[in-house]
N, C-alpha and C positions, 0 to 999 in steps of 0.2 A: 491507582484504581483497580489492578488487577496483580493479582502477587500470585504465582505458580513455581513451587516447589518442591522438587523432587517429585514428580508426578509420575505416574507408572498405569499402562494399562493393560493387564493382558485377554486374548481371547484366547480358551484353554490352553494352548501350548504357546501360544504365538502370542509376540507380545508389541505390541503394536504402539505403546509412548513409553520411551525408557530413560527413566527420572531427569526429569525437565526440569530447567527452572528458567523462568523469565520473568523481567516488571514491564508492566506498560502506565504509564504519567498520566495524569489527570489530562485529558485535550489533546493529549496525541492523536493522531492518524498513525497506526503499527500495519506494515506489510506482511503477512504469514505465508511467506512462500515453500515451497517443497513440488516433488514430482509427484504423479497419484501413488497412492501408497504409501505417499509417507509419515502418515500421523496426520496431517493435517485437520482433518475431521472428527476425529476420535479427539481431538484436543479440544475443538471446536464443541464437540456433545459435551466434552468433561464441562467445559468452563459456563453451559449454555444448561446443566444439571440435567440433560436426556441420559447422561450414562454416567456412574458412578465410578471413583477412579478405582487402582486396585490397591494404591500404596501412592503416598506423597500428601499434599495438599494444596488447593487453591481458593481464593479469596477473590472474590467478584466487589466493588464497592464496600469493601470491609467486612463479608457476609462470608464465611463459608458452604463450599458447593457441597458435601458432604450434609456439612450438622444444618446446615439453615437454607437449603435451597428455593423453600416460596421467598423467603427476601432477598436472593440472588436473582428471583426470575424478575420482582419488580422493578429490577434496579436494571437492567439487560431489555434491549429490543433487540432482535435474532431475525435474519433476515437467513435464511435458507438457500441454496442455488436455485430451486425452483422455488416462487412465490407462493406462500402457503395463504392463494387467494381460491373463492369458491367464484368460480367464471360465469354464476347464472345468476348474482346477484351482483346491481350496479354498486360502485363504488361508495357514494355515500352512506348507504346501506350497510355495507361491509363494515366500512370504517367506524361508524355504530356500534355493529357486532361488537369490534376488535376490544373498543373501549370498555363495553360492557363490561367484557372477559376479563380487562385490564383493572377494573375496579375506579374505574372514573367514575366521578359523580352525574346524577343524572342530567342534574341542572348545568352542567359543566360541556356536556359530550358535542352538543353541535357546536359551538363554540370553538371545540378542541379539532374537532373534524374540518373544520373551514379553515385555522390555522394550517392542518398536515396540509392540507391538499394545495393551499398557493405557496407552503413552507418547500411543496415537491412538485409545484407547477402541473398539480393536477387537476386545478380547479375546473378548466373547460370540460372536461369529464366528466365531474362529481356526479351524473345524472345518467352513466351511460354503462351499458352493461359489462360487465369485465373479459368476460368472453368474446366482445368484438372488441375489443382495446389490441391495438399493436402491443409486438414483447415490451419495447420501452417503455410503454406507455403502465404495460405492469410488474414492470419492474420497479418503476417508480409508487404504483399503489402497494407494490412489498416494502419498501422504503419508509412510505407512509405507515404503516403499519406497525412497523418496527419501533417509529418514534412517536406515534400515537400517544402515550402514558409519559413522555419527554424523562426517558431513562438517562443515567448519568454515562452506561456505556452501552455500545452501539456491536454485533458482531457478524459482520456481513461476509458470506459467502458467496466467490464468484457472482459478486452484485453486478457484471458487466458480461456474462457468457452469455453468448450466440448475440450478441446486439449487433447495429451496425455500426460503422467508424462514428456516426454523428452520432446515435444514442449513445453511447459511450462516452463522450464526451462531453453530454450532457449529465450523464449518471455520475460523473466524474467530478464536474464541478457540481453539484451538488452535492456528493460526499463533501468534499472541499468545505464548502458554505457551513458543514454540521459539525466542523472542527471549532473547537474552543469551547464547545456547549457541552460537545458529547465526547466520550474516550471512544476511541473507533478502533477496530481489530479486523481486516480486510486479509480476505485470503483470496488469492489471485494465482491465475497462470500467465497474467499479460504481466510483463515484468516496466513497458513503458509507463501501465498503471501506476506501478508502485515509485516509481521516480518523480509522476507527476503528482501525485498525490498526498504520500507517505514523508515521515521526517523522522523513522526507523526502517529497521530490516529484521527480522526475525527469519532464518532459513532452516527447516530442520527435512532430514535424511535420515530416511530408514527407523523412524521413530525417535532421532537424537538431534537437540539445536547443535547446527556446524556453526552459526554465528548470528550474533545481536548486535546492527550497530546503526549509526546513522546511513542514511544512502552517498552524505559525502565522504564517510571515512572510509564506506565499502570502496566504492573507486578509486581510493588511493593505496587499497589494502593491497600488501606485499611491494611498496614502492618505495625506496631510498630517496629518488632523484626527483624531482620538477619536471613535467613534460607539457606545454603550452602551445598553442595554440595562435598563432598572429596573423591578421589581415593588416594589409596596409593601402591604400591610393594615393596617386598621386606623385608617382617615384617608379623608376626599372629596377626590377625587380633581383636585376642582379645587383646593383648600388645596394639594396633593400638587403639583401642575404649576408654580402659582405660586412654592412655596419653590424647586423647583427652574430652574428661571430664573432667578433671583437668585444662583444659585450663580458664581461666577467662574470666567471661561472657558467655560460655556454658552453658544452658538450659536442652538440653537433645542432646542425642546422638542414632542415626538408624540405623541398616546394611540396606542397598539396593544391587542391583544387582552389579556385577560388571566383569572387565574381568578376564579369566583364570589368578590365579597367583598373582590377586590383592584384596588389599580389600574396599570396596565402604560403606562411610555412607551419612547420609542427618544429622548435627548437628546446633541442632536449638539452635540461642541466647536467653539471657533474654531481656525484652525491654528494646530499644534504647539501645543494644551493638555493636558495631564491633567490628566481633569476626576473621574476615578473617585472619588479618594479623599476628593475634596473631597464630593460628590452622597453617599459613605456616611456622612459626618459630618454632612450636612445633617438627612438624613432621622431617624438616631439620636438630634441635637442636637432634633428635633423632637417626638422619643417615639413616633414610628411603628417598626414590622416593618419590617427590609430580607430579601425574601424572595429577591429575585435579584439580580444585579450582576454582566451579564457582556458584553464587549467586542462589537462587530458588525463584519464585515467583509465583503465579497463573498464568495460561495458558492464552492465549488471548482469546480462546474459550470462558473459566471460565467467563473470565473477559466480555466478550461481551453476554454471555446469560444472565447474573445474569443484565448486563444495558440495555440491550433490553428484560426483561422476561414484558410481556405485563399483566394487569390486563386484561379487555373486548376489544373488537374489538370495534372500534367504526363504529356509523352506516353511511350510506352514501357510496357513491364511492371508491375503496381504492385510495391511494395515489401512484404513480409512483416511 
């Protein structure tokens, strides 16, 4: 749904996306991470036809953002960091407006609007003014807005800044809920977002992708060995460590925390073992509870300071 290559943008000296290229699948949820400054936005205007690239090219739903951008904007709902809502006018209202703009038909528009708004669980609102709406509450009428005209791809911007832990989580599963219908392109600085949400990574630095991939192969990225994870009950924990050391292809063996009553290690393979299947047939063969059994990998955190840790700043303008 989105094709970007070799994309390039500069502001007079400074050059702020330096020839990109990435795809994003029909239905995806794609994470766009980076630190400020790093292209993120300038990619975000290119792909959204606010700003014209300077060299490369990108393709929106099969439409070039260049040569054909009114049928790149039909095809794209854009969701901004701040909601591009007018706060004196109530919600239904708006949503009206939006559609207008968007070239829905007339006979079509209240229809479409009663759909966004229990599609964004904004219905109890529809009658109330935007301007006394909590953030969530319009965050979610930018959300609506976005899919108003029900585009094939979705490009939201810090669709979760300044919420609180619950609106987010509400914002969150409802991004969720618009997968499969919609392509969705989420630029984020909560990196737990992007793991709960997302089923890619896009990271880029300094105006350059460090890396494209899924969120499972990022935590395993730079890993030879197996490193897992075991809870077990029902058993001492030192019998528990022992069998598991003998397991083959075992490494070494760790107490870590665990719950009342149980015992928790982290038991690293040697490389290139899979040791899982083996560790759940130990513990079964032994007549203990296998309560957990699940992979270890570097953090996304880990993993995105360590491809975005910058040498020098470079001089010039920063990059959006």
């Amino acid at each position: 749904m989105i094709t970007v290559e070799g994309l390039t943008k500069r502001y007079a000296r400074h050059v702020a996306v330096k020839n990109i290229s990435f795809e994003v699948g029909k239905g995806e949820i794609v994470g766009f991470l980076g630190k400020n400054g790093a292209g993120k936005t300038t990619t975000m205007r290119v792909l959204t036809c606010f700003l014209p690239p300077t060299a490369g090219k990108a393709t929106v739903a099969g439409f070039d953002v260049l040569e054909q951008p009114h049928e790149v904007k039909k095809n794209i709902g854009y969701l901004p960091e701040t909601p591009p809502v007018y706060p004196e006018m109530d919600v239904a209202e708006y949503l009206t407006f939006v559609a207008k703009l968007k070239g829905i038909a007339s006979g079509d528009i209240a229809k479409r609007v009663d759909e966004v708004c229990e599609r964004t669980a904004i219905a109890d609102v529809k009658n109330k003014i935007i301007g006394k709406l909590s953030k969530g509450y319009r965050q979610r009428v930018g959300i609506a807005q976005a899919i108003i005209h029900n585009p094939p791809v979705l490009i939201l911007d810090e669709p979760t800044s300044g919420l609180d832990p619950e609106q987010q989580l509400h914002v969150r599963e409802l991004i969720a809920s618009l997968s499969g219908d919609h392509t969705i392109i989420l630029s984020t600085h909560i990196l737990s977002e992007v793991e709960q949400s997302c089923s890619k990574v896009i990271i880029i630095n300094k105006g350059e992708i460090v890396a494209v991939d899924s969120v499972a192969a990022l935590h395993k990225r730079g890993r030879t060995s197996e490193s897992v994870a075991i809870e077990v009950a029902g058993a001492n924990a030192v019998e528990v460590r022992q069998r598991l050391e003998q397991v083959p292809g075992v490494a070494r063996v760790i107490s870590r925390d665990a719950k009342e009553g149980m015992s928790g290690f982290e038991v690293e393979g040697l490389e290139h073992a899979v040791i899982r299947p083996e560790l759940a047939r130990a513990v079964v063969q032994s007549g203990w509870d296998l309560t957990e059994l699940k992979p270890l990998g570097e953090s996304l955190e880990e993993i995105f300071l360590e491809l975005t840790r910058s040498e020098k700043k470079e001089e010039g303008a920063p990059a959006q």
